[in-house]
VOPAGU-2260 file (C-alpha; in pm, 1 decimal, decimal comma):
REM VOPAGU-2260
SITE   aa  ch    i         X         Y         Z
SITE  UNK   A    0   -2567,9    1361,1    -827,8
SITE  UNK   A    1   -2929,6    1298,3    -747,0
SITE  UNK   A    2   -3157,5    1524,6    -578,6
SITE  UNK   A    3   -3495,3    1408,5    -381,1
SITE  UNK   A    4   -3754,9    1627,1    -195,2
SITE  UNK   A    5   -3785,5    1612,6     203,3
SITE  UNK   A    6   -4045,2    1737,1     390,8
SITE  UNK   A    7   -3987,5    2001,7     674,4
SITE  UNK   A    8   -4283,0    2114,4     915,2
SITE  UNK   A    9   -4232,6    2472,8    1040,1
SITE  UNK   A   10   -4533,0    2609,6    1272,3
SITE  UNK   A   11   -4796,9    2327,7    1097,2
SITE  UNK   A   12   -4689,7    2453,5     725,7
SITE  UNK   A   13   -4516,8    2202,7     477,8
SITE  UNK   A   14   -4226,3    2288,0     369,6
SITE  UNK   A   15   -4034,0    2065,5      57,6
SITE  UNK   A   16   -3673,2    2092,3     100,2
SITE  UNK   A   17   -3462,4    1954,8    -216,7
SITE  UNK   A   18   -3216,1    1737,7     -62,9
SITE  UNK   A   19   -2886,2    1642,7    -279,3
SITE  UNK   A   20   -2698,5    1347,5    -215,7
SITE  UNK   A   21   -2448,0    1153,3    -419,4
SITE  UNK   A   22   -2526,3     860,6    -594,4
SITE  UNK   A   23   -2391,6     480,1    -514,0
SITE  UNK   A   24   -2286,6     547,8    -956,9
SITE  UNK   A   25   -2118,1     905,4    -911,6
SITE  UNK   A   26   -1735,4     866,2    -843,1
SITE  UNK   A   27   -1577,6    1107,7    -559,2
SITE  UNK   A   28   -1251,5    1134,9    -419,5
SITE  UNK   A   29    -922,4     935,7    -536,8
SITE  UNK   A   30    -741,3     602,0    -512,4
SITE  UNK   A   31    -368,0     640,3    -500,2
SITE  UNK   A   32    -216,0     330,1    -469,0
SITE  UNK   A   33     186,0     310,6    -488,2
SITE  UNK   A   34     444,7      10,8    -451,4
SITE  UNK   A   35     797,3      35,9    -322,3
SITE  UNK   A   36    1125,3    -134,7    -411,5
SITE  UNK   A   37    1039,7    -256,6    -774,5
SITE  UNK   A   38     968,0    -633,9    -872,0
SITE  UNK   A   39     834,6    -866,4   -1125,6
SITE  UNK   A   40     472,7    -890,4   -1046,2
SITE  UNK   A   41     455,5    -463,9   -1160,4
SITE  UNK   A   42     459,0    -502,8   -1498,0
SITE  UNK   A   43     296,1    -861,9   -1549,8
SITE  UNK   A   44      22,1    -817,4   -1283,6
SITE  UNK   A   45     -50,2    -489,2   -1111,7
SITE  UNK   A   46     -26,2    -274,2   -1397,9
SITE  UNK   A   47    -198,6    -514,7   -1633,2
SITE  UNK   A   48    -515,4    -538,8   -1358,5
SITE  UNK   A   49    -540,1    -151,9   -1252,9
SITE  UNK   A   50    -600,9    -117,0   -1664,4
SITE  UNK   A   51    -855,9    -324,3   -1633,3
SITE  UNK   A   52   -1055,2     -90,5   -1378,6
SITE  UNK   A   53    -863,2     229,3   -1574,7
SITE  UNK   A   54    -662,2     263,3   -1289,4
SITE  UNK   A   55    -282,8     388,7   -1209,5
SITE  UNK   A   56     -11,6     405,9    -936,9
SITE  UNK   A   57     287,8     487,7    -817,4
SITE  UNK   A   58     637,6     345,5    -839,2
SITE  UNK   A   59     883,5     378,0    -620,4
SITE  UNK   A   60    1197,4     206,9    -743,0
SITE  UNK   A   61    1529,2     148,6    -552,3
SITE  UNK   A   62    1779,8     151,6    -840,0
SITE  UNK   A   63    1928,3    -156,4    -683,8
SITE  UNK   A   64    1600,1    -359,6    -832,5
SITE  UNK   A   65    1702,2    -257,7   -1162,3
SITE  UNK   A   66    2061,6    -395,9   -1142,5
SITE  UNK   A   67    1984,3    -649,1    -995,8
SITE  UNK   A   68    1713,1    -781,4   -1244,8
SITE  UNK   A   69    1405,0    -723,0   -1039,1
SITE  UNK   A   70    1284,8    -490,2   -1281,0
SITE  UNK   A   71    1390,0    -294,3   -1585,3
SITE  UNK   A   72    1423,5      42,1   -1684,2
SITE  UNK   A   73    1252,8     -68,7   -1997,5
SITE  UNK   A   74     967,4    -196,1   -1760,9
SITE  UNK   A   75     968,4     117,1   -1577,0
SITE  UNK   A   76     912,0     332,0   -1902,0
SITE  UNK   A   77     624,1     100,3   -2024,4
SITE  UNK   A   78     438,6     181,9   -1670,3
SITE  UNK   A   79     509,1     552,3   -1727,8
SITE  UNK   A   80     396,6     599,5   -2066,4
SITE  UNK   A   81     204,3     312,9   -2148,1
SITE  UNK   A   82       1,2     252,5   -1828,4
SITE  UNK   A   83      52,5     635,0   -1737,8
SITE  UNK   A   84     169,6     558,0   -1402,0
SITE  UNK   A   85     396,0     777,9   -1196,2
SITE  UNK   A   86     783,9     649,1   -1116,3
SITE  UNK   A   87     937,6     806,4    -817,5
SITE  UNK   A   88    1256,1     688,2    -591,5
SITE  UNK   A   89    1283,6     523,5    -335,0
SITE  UNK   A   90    1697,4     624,8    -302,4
SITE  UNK   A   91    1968,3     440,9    -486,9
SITE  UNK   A   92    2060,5     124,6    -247,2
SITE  UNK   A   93    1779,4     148,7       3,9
SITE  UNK   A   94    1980,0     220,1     336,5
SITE  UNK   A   95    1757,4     344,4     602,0
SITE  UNK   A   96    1852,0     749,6     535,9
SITE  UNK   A   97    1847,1     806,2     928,5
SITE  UNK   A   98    2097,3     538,1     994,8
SITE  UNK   A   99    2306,8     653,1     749,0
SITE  UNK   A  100    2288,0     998,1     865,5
SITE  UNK   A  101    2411,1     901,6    1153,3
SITE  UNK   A  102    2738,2     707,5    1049,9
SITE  UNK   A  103    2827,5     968,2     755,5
SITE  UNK   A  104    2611,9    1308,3     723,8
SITE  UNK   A  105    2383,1    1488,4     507,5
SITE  UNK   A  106    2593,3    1553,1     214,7
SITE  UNK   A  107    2675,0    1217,7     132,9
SITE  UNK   A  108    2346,9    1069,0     170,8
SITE  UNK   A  109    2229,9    1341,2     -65,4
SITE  UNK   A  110    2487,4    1279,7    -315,9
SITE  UNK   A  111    2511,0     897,4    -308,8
SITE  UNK   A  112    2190,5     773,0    -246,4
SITE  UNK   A  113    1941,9    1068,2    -340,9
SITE  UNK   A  114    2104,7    1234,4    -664,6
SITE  UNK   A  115    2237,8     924,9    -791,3
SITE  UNK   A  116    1910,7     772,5    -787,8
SITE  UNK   A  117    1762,4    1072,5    -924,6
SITE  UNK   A  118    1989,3    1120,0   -1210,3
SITE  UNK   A  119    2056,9     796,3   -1352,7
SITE  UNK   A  120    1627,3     726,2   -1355,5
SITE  UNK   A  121    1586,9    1062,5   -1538,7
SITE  UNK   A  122    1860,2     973,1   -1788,5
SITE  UNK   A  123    1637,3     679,1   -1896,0
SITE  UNK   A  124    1392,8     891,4   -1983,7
SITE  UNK   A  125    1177,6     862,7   -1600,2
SITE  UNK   A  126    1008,8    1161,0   -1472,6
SITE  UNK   A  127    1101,3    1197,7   -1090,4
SITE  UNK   A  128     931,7    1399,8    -896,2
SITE  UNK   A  129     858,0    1229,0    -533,7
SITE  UNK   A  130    1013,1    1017,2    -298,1
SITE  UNK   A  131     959,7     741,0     -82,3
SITE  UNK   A  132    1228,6     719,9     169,0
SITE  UNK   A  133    1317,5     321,4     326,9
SITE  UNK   A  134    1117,4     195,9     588,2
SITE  UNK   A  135     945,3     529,0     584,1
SITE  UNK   A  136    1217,2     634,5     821,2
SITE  UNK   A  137    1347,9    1048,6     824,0
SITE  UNK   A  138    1466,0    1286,4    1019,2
SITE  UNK   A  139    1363,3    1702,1     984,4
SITE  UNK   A  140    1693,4    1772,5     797,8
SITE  UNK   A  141    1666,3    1466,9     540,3
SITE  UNK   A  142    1277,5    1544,6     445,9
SITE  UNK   A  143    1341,1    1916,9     425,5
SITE  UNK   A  144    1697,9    1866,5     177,1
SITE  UNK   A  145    1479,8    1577,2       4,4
SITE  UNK   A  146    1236,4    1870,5    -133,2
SITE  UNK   A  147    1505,8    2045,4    -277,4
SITE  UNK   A  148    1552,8    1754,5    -553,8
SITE  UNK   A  149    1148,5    1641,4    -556,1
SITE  UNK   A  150     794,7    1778,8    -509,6
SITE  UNK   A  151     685,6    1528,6    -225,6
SITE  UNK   A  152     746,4    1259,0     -34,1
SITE  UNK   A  153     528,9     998,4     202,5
SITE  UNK   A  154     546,4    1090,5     610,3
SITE  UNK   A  155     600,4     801,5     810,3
SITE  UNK   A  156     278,4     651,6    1017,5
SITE  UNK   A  157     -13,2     446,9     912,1
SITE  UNK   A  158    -249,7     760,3     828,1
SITE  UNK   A  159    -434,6     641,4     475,5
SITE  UNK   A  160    -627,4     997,1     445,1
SITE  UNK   A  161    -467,8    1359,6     450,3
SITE  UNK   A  162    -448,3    1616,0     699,5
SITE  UNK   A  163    -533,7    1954,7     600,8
SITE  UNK   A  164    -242,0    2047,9     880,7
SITE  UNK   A  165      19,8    1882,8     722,6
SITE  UNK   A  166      33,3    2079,2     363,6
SITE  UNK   A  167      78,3    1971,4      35,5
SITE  UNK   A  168     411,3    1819,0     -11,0
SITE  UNK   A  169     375,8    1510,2     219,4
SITE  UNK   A  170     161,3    1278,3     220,7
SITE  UNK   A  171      10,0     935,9     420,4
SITE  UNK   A  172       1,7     617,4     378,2
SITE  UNK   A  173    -119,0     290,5     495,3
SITE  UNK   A  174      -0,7     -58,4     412,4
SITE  UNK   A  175    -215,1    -333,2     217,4
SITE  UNK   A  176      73,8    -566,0     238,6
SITE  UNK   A  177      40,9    -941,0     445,8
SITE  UNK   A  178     233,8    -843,7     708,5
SITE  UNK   A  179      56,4    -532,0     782,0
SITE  UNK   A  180    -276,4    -704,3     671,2
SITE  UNK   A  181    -633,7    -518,2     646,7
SITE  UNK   A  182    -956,8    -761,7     645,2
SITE  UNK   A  183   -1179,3    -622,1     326,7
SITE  UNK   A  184   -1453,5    -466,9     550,9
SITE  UNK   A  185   -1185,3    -224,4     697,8
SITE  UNK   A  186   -1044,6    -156,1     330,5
SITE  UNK   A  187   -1390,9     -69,9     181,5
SITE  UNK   A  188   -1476,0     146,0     489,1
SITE  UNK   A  189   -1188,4     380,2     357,8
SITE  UNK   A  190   -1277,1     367,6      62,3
SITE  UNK   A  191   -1653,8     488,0     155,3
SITE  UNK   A  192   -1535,0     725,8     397,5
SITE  UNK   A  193   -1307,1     898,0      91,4
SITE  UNK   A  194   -1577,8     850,4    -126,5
SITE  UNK   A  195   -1837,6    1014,1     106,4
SITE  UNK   A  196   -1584,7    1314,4     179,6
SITE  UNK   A  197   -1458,3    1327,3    -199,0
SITE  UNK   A  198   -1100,4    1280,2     -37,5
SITE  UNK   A  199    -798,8    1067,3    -155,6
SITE  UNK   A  200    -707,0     776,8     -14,3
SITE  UNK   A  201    -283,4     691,5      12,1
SITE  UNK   A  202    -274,7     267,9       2,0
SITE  UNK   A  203      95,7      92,2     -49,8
SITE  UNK   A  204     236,3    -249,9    -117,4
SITE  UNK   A  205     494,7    -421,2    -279,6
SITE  UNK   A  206     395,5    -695,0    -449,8
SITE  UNK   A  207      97,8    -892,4    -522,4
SITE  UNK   A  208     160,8   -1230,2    -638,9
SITE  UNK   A  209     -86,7   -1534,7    -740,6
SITE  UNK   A  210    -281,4   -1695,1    -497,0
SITE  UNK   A  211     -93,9   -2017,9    -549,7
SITE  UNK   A  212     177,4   -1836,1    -352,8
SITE  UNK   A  213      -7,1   -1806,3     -35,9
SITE  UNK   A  214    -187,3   -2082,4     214,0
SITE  UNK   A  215    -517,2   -2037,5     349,0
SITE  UNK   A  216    -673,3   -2235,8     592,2
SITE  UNK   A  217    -861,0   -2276,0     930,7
SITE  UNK   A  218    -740,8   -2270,8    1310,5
SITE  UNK   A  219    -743,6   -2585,9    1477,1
SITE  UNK   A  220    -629,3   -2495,9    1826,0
SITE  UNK   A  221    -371,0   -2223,2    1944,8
SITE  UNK   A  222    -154,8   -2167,1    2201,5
SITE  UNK   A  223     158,3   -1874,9    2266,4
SITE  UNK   A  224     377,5   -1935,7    1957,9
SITE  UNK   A  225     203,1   -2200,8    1715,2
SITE  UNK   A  226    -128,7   -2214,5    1571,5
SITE  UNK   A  227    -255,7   -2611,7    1436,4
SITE  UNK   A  228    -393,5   -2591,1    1115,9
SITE  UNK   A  229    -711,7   -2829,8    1038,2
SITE  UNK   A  230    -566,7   -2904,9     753,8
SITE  UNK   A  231    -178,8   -3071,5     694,7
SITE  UNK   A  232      51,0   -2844,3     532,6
SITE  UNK   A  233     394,6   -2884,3     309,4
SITE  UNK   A  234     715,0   -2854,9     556,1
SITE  UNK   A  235     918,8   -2507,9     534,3
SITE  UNK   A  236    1136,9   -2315,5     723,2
SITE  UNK   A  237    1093,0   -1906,5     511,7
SITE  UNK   A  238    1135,2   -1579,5     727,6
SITE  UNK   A  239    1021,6   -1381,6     464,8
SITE  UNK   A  240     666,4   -1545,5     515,6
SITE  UNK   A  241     423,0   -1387,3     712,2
SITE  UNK   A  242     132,8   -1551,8     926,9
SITE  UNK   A  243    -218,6   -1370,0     972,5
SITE  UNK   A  244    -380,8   -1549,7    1199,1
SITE  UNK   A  245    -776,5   -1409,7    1147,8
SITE  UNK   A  246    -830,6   -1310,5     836,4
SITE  UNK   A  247   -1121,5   -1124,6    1029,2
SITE  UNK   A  248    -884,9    -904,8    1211,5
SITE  UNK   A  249    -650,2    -593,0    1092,6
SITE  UNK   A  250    -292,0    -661,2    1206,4
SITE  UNK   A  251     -22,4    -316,7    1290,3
SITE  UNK   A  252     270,6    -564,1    1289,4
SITE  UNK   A  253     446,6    -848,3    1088,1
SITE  UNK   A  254     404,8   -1189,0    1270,3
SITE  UNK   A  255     656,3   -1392,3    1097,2
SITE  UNK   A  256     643,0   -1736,1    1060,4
SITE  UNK   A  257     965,6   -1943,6    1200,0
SITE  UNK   A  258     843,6   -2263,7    1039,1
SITE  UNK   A  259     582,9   -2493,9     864,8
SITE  UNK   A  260     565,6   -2852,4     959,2
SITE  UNK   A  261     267,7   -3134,0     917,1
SITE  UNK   A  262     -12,5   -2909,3    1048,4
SITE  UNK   A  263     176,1   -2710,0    1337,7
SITE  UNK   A  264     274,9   -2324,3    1187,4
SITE  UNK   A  265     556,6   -2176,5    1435,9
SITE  UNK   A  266     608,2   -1770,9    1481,7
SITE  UNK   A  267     878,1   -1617,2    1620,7
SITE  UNK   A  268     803,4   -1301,6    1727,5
SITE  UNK   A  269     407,6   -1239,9    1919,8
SITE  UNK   A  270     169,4   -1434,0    2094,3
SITE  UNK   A  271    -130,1   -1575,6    1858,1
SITE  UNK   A  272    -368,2   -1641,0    2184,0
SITE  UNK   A  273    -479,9   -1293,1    2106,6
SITE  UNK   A  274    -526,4   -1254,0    1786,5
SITE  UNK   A  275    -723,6   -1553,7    1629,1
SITE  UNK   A  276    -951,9   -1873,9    1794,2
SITE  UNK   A  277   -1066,9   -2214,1    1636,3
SITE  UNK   A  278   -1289,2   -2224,1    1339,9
SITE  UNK   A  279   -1121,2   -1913,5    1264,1
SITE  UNK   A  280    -936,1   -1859,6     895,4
SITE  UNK   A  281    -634,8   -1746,7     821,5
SITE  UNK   A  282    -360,5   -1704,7     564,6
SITE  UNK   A  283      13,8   -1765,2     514,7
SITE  UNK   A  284     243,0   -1567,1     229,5
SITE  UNK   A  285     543,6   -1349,4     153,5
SITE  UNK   A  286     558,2   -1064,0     417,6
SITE  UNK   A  287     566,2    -797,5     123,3
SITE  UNK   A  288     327,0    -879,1    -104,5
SITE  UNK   A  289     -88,7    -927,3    -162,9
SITE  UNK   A  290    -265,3   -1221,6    -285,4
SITE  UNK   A  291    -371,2   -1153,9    -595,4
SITE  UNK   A  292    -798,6   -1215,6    -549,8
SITE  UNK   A  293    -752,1   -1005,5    -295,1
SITE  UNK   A  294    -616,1    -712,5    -468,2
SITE  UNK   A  295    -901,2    -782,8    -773,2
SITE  UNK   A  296   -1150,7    -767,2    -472,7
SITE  UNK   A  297   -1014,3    -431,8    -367,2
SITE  UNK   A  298    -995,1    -271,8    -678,3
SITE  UNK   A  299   -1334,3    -378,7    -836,2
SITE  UNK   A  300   -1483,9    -205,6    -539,6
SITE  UNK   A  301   -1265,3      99,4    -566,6
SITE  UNK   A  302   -1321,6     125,9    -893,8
SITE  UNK   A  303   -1722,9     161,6    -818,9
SITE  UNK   A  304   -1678,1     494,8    -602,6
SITE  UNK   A  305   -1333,2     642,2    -663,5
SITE  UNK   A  306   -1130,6     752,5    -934,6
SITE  UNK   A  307    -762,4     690,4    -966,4
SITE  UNK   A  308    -487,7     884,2    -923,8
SITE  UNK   A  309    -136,0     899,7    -920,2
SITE  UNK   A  310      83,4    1058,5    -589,9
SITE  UNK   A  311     140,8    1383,0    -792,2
SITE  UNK   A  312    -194,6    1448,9    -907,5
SITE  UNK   A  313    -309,4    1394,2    -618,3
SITE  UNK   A  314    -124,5    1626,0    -444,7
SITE  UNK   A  315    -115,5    1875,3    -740,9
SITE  UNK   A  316     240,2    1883,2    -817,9
């Protein structure tokens, strides 16, 4: 904290006011970054490049990863007590708990996909004590049985800093991921805002993956459905890639890309004319994940004004 003297005239006499403010070196308020589902890039990237800023996170796993080789429960314990992150669940198969609820009923869910989930992570020697539901998609009567078996879980929305009105045992969260894509500007104007007002600030992904993984390049032309790349591109047909057409511009919504071919990118589901112009940049990659200079960028700024935090400290649970 530094303090510097301000003058204040009252009636023609001097006054010298000392004047704290906080200093562009003295952390404030939290980074609490968490990443759903469970996958490779945890263990061999994230965790290895939040140590590197003395960072930490949250995991929310989906035992389903696990048997299915995504990650291990091995891995999992290594982020816990090695990189001293938090491991929370994200249920067992990752069924959207309000569908389910619908076809079978509160009981079942609670037993198959919430306990199981629960029990067979502590047995391996996890600590569980929040929850990510799928999709970020609840009802009243799931959320309110959910914090019988854990301390908190994340509301739905795409809030990234708390409200005081909603308590202590939910919390926000906004996604860094392609398909919900934030330029840098808007991510380092949270990160001053929860800096300035010493608050946390709730981030998720999924993934973040090299930057040979992704395409970048600049708009040619667009029209409705396709946007022409300057440049020529390899020929694909992925829906699990996602299109961001400005890199200049925060997107609320996935625009998927239907196919790749020469320099012509095709999307399936919005209208670019709207969202991007020629000369502009953009970027091309797996829906769930961040490129990886992108996430350095991020937390090398973080890292400057906020200290780190896991869900449950943050919430003090």
């Amino acid at each position: 904290m530094t303090s510097c003297l301000k003058p204040l005239y009252i009636l023609g006499i001097t006054l010298l006011l000392v004047v704290s403010d906080v200093s562009a070196g003295e952390k404030r308020g939290r980074l609490v970054l968490s990443f759903d589902d469970g996958g490779p890039s945890w263990i061999s990237i994230i965790a290895p490049e939040l140590l590197r800023v003395n960072g930490t996170a949250t995991a929310y796993i989906n035992n389903t990863q696990i048997h299915g080789g995504q990650v291990s429960f091995e891995e999992l314990r290594q982020l816990q007590d090695y990189y001293q992150w938090e491991v929370g669940t994200h249920t067992y198969n990752h069924y959207d708990a309000a569908v389910y609820l619908e076809l079978y009923d509160l009981p079942r869910w609670t037993e198959e996909e919430l306990d199981n989930a629960i029990t067979e992570l502590r047995t391996q020697g996890l600590t569980i004590n929040s929850l990510v539901f799928p999709f970020n998609k609840y009802t009243k009567e799931l959320w309110e049985m959910a914090l019988t078996r854990v301390s908190s879980f994340r509301r739905n929305g795409e809030d990234s800093l708390p409200n005081p009105k909603e308590g202590g045992r939910s919390f926000p969260g906004k996604s860094i991921d392609l398909g919900h894509y934030m330029p840098f500007k808007q991510l380092t104007k949270l990160i001053d805002v929860a800096h300035k007002k010493n608050q946390s600030l709730y981030l998720y992904g999924h993934e973040v993956l090299p930057d040979t993984g992704f395409i970048e390049g600049e708009v040619l032309s667009v029209d409705d459905h396709t946007l022409m790349a300057k440049d020529q591109m390899e020929t694909q047909e992925n829906s699990s890639l996602c299109l961001v057409p400005n890199t200049e511009q925060a997107l609320e919504f996935a625009v998927l890309v239907k196919r790749i071919e020469g320099n012509a990118i095709t999307v399936t589901n919005r209208s670019l004319k709207h969202f991007t112009k020629s000369g502009a940049r953009f970027i091309i990659g797996p829906c769930l994940s961040v490129r990886l200079s992108d996430f350095q960028r991020m937390l090398d700024y973080a890292a400057e004004k906020l200290h780190f935090s896991t869900v449950s400290e943050a919430l003090g649970n």
